[in-house]
DRENNU-267772 format. One record per residue (C-alpha): residue number from 1; residue in one letter; x, y, z. Coordinates in Angstrom, 1 decimal. Layout:
<pts>
{pt NUM 'a' {X Y Z}}
...
</pts>
This chain:
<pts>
{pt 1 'x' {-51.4 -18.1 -16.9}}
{pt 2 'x' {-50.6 -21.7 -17.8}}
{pt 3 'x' {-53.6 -23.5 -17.6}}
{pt 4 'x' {-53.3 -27.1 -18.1}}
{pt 5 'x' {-49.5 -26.9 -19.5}}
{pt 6 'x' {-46.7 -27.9 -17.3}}
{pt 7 'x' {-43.7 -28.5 -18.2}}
{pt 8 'x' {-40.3 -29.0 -16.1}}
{pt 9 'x' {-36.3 -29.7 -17.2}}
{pt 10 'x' {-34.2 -30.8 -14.8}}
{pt 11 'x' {-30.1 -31.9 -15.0}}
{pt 12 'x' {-29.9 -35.3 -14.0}}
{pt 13 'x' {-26.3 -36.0 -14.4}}
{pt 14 'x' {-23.1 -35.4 -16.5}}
{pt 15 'x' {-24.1 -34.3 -20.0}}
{pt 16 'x' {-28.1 -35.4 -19.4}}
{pt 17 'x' {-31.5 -33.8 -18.6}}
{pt 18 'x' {-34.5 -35.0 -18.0}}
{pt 19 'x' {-37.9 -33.0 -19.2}}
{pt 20 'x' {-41.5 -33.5 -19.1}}
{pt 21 'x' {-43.9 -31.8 -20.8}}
{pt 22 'x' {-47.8 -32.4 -20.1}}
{pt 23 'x' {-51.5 -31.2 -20.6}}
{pt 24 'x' {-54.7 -32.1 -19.1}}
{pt 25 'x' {-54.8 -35.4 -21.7}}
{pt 26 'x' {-50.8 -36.8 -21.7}}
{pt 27 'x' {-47.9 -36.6 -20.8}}
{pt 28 'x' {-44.2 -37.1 -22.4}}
{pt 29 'x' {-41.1 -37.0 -20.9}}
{pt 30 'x' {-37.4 -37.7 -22.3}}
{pt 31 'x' {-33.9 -37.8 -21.3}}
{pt 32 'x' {-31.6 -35.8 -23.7}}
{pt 33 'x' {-28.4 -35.3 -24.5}}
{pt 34 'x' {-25.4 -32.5 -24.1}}
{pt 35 'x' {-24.8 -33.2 -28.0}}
{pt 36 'x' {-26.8 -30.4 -28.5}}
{pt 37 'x' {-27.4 -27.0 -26.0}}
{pt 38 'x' {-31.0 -28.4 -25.9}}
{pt 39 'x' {-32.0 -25.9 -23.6}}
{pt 40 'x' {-30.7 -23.2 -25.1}}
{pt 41 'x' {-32.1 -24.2 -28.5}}
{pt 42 'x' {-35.5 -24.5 -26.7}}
{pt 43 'x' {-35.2 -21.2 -25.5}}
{pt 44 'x' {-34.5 -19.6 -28.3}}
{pt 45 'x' {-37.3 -21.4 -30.3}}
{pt 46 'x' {-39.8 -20.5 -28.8}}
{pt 47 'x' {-38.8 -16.9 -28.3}}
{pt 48 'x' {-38.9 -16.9 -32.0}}
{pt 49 'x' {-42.8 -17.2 -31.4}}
{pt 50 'x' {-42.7 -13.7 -30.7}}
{pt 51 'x' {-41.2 -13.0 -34.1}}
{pt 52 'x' {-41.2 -13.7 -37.5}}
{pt 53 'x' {-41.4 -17.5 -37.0}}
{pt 54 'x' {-44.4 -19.8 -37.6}}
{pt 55 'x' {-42.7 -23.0 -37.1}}
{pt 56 'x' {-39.6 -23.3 -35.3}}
{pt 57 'x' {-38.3 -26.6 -34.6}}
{pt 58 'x' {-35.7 -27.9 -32.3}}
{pt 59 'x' {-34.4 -31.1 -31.9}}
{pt 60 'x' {-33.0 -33.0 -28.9}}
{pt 61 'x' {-30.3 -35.6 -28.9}}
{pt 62 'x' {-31.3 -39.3 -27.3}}
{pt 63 'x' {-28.3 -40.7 -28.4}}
{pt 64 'x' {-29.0 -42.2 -30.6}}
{pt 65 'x' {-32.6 -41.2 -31.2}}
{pt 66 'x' {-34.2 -37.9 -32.1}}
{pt 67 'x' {-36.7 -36.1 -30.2}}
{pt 68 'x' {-37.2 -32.4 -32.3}}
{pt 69 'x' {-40.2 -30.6 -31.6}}
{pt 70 'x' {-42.2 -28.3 -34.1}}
{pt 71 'x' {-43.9 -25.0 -32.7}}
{pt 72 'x' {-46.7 -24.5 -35.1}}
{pt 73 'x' {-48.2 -20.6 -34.3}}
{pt 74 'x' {-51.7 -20.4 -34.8}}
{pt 75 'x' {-52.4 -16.8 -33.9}}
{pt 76 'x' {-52.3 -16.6 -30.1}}
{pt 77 'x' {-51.6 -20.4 -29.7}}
{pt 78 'x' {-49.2 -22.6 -30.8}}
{pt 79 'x' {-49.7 -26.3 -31.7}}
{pt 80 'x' {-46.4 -28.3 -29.9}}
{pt 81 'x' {-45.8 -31.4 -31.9}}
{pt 82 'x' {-43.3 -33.8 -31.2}}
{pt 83 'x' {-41.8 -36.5 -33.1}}
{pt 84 'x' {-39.5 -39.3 -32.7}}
{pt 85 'x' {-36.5 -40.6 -34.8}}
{pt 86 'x' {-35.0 -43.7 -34.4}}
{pt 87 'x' {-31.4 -42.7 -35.3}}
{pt 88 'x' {-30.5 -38.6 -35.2}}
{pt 89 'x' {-27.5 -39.2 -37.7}}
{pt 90 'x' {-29.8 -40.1 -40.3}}
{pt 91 'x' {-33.0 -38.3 -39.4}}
{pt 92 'x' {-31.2 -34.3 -39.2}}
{pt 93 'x' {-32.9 -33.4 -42.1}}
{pt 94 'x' {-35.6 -35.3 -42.5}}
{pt 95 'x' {-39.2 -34.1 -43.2}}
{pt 96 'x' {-40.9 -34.2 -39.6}}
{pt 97 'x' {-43.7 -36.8 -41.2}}
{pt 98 'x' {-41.1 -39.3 -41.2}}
{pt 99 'x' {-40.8 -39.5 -37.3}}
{pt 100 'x' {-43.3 -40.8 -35.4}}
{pt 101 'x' {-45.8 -38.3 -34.0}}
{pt 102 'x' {-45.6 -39.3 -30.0}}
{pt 103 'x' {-47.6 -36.1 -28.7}}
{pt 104 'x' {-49.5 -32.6 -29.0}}
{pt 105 'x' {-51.1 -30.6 -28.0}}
{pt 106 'x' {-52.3 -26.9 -28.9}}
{pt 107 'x' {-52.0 -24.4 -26.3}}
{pt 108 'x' {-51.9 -20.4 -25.6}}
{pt 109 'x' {-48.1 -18.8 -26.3}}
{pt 110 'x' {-48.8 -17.5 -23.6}}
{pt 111 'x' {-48.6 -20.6 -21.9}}
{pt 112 'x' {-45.7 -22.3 -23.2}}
{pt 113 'x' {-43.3 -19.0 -23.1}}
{pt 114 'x' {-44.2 -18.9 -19.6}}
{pt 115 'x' {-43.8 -22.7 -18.5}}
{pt 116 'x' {-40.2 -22.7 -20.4}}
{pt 117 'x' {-38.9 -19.2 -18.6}}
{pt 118 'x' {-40.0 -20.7 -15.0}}
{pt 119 'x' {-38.3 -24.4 -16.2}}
{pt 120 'x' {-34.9 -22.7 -17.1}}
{pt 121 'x' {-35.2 -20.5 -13.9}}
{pt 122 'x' {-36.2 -23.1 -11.9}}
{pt 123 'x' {-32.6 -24.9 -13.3}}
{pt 124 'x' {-30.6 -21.6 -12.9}}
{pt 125 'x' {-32.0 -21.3 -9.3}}
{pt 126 'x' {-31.0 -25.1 -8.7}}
{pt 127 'x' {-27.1 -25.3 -9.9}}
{pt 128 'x' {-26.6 -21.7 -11.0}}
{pt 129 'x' {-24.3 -21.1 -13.7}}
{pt 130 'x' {-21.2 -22.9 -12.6}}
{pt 131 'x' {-23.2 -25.9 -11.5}}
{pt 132 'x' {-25.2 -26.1 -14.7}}
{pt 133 'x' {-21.4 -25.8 -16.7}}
{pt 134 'x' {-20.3 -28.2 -14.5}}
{pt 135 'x' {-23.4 -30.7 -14.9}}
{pt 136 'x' {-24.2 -29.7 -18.7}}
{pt 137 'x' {-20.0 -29.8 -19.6}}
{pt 138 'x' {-20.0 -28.8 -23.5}}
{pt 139 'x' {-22.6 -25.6 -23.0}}
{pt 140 'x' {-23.1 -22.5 -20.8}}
{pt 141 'x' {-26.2 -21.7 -18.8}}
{pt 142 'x' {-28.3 -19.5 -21.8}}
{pt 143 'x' {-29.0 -16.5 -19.5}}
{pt 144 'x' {-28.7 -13.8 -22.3}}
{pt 145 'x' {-31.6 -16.3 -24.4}}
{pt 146 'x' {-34.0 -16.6 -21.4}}
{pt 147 'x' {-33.6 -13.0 -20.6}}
{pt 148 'x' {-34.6 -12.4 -24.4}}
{pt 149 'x' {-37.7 -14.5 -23.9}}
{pt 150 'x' {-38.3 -13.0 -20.3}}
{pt 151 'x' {-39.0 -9.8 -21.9}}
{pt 152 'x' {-40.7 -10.6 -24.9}}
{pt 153 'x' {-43.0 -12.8 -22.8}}
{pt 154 'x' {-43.7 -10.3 -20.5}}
{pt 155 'x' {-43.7 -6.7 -23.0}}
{pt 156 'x' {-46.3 -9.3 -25.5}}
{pt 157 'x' {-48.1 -11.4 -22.7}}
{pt 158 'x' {-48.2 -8.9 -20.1}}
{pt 159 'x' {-47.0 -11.5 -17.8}}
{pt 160 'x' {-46.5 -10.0 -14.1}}
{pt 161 'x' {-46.0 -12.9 -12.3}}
{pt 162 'x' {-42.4 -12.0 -10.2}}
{pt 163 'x' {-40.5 -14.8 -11.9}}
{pt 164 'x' {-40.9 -12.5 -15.1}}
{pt 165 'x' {-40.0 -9.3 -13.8}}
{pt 166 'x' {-36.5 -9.3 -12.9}}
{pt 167 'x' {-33.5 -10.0 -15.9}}
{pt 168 'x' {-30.4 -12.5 -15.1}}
{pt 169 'x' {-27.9 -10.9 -17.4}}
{pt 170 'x' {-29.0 -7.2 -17.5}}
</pts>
């Protein structure tokens, strides 16, 4: 179901994770920041791609740079676009043009509401939710948001693979 998409997220210490996301041309990986609840707001964006939203965007904390992303729908795929910011306090609000475009790639939503769901699983599995508390400090695990993009992934992809079948927080 993914094709060439990976993508992985993975706590690497007290208030920081590490993620990679990656196609069959490049690669880009980052450390963020607890300043936001990065994987929560990821989550939720693109489960939003089921919806209403066109272009969600969600930005990660460097400290003190700005990752954000920009989900463009383009009926059943999505362009991913990422920029860069050199400073997040001044760059919140900025247009996305003024960040430096450091990768994209257009893929099936398909695709990238599955890789997320088995990256935050993957992380649940790993620390479960004390452990991810404990590692993330300022931000609970976001079970209720991945089991809201579980199911819209699977009732609007028709995704059966098992890691899509079963709910955390039913």
């Amino acid at each position: 179901m993914t094709g060439d998409l990976r993508f992985s997220w993975e706590l690497t210490g007290s208030g920081w994770a590490r993620y990679r996301i990656a196609d069959a041309r490049s690669e880009r990986p980052d450390i963020v920041s607890y300043c936001t609840d990065a994987l929560s707001d990821l989550l939720r964006a693109v489960a939003s791609l089921y919806g209403a939203a066109d272009a969600p965007r969600v930005s990660f904390d460097l400290e003190p740079a700005e990752v954000r992303w920009r989900l463009q729908r383009q009926g059943a795929n999505v362009e991913i676009t990422i920029y860069r910011f050199r400073d997040m306090s001044q760059s919140w609000n900025a247009p996305d043009d003024e960040g430096t475009r450091c990768w994209s790639s257009n893929q099936p939503r398909a695709a990238l509401g599955h890789v997320v769901l088995e990256a935050a699983e993957t992380v649940l599995r790993l620390h479960g939710e004390a452990g991810y508390r404990e590692k993330w400090i300022q931000h609970d695990f976001p079970g209720a948001v991945l089991d809201d993009l579980r199911r819209l992934h699977r009732r609007d992809d028709g995704c059966r693979h098992e890691s899509c079948q079963v709910n955390v927080h039913s």
